[in-house]
N, C-alpha and C positions, 0 to 999 in steps of 0.2 A: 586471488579471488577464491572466497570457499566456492566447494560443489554445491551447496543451497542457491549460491550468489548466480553462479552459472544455470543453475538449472531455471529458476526465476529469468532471467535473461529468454533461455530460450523461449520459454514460453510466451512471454513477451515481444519478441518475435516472430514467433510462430503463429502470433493473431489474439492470443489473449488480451484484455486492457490493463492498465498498472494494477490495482483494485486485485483482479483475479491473478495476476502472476503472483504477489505475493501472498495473499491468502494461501492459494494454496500449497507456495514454496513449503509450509507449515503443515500442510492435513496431516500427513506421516505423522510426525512429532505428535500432531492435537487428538489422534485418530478420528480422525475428522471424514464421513466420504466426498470424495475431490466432485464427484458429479454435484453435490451436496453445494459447495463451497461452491464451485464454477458457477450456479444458478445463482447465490445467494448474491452475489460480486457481482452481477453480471453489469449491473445498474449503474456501478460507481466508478467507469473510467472516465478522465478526464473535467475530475472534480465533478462526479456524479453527473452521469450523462449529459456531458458535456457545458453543463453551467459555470463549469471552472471554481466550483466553488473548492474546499479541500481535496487536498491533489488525493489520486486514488490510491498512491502507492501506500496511503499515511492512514486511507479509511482501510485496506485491506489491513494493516496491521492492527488497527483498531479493532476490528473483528475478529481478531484474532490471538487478541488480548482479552477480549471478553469471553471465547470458548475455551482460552487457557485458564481463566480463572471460574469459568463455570465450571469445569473439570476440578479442580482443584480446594475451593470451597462448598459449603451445604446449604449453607446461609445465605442467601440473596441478600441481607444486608452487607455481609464478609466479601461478596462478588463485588457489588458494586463499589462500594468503596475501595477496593484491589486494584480494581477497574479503571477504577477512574484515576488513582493516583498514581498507576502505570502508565495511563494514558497520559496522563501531565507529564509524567518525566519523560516519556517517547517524544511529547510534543515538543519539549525544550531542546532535548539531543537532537531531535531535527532541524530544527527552526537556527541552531547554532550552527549547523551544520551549512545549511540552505538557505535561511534568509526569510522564510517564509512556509507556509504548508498550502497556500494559494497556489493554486493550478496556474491561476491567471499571470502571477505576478511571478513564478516560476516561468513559464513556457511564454509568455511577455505575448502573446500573441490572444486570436478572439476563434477557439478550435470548434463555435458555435455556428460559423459559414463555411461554404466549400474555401473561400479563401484563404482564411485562416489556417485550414489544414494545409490546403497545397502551400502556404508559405512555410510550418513547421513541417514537411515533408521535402519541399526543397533545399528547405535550410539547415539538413537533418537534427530539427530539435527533438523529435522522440529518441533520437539516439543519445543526443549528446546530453540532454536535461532530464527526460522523462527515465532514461536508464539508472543513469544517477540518484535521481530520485528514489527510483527501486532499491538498487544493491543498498543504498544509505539505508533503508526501512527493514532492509531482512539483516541488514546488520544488527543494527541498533534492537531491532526485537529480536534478532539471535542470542546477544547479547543478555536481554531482558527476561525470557524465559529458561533459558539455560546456567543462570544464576541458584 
């Protein structure tokens, strides 16, 4: 496991949501401020507070694709389209990976009632799926921007 991978972990267990662990596994690299990120992410754990819709680990890198390409291009035309055609190929290497970029269909469970949670908390699904989820995202965009 890289130290990215490790560090993203901790913080994700330390109380961050998927969303903000990997975001900001990145500020360094993006120079980015982590305060900055940590606010921006705040929204997006558990498929955007909690609607399950795309899992957080996948929007945190998502946004972090787009402040690697706003660094990087001048042109808001040249960004977006960077962007987005990053983001397609992140989304495939996931989705090959995983099966899905659904929070829901991922963590199989409903993280929208207390239920729900106490069942992916007894059943350690943040550990065993939501971790996963992560290290998969800082990889694949470790990969993606260090190219």
């Amino acid at each position: 496991m890289t130290n990215r991978a490790e560090k993203t972990l901790n913080a994700f267990r330390s109380g961050l949501n998927c969303a903000q662990s990997v975001l900001t596994a990145f500020t360094d690299d993006l120079k980015v401020d982590n305060g900055l990120a940590l606010s921006i992410s705040c929204g997006f754990g558990a498929g955007m507070g909690r609607l399950q819709g795309t899992c957080g680990a996948v929007t945190g890198a998502f946004m972090a694709i787009g402040i690697y390409n706003c660094k990087k291009y001048s042109d808001n035309k040249d960004r977006k389209e960077e962007t987005y055609a990053m983001i397609q190929r992140f989304n495939d290497r996931f989705v090959s990976m995983n099966g899905t970029t659904e929070c829901r269909k991922l963590i199989n469970c409903d993280l929208s009632t207390e239920e729900g949670r106490k069942y992916a908390h007894d059943h350690h699904l943040f550990e065993k799926v939501c971790e996963k989820c992560i290290t998969d995202s800082v990889g694949i965009l470790g990969e993606m921007i260090e190219d």
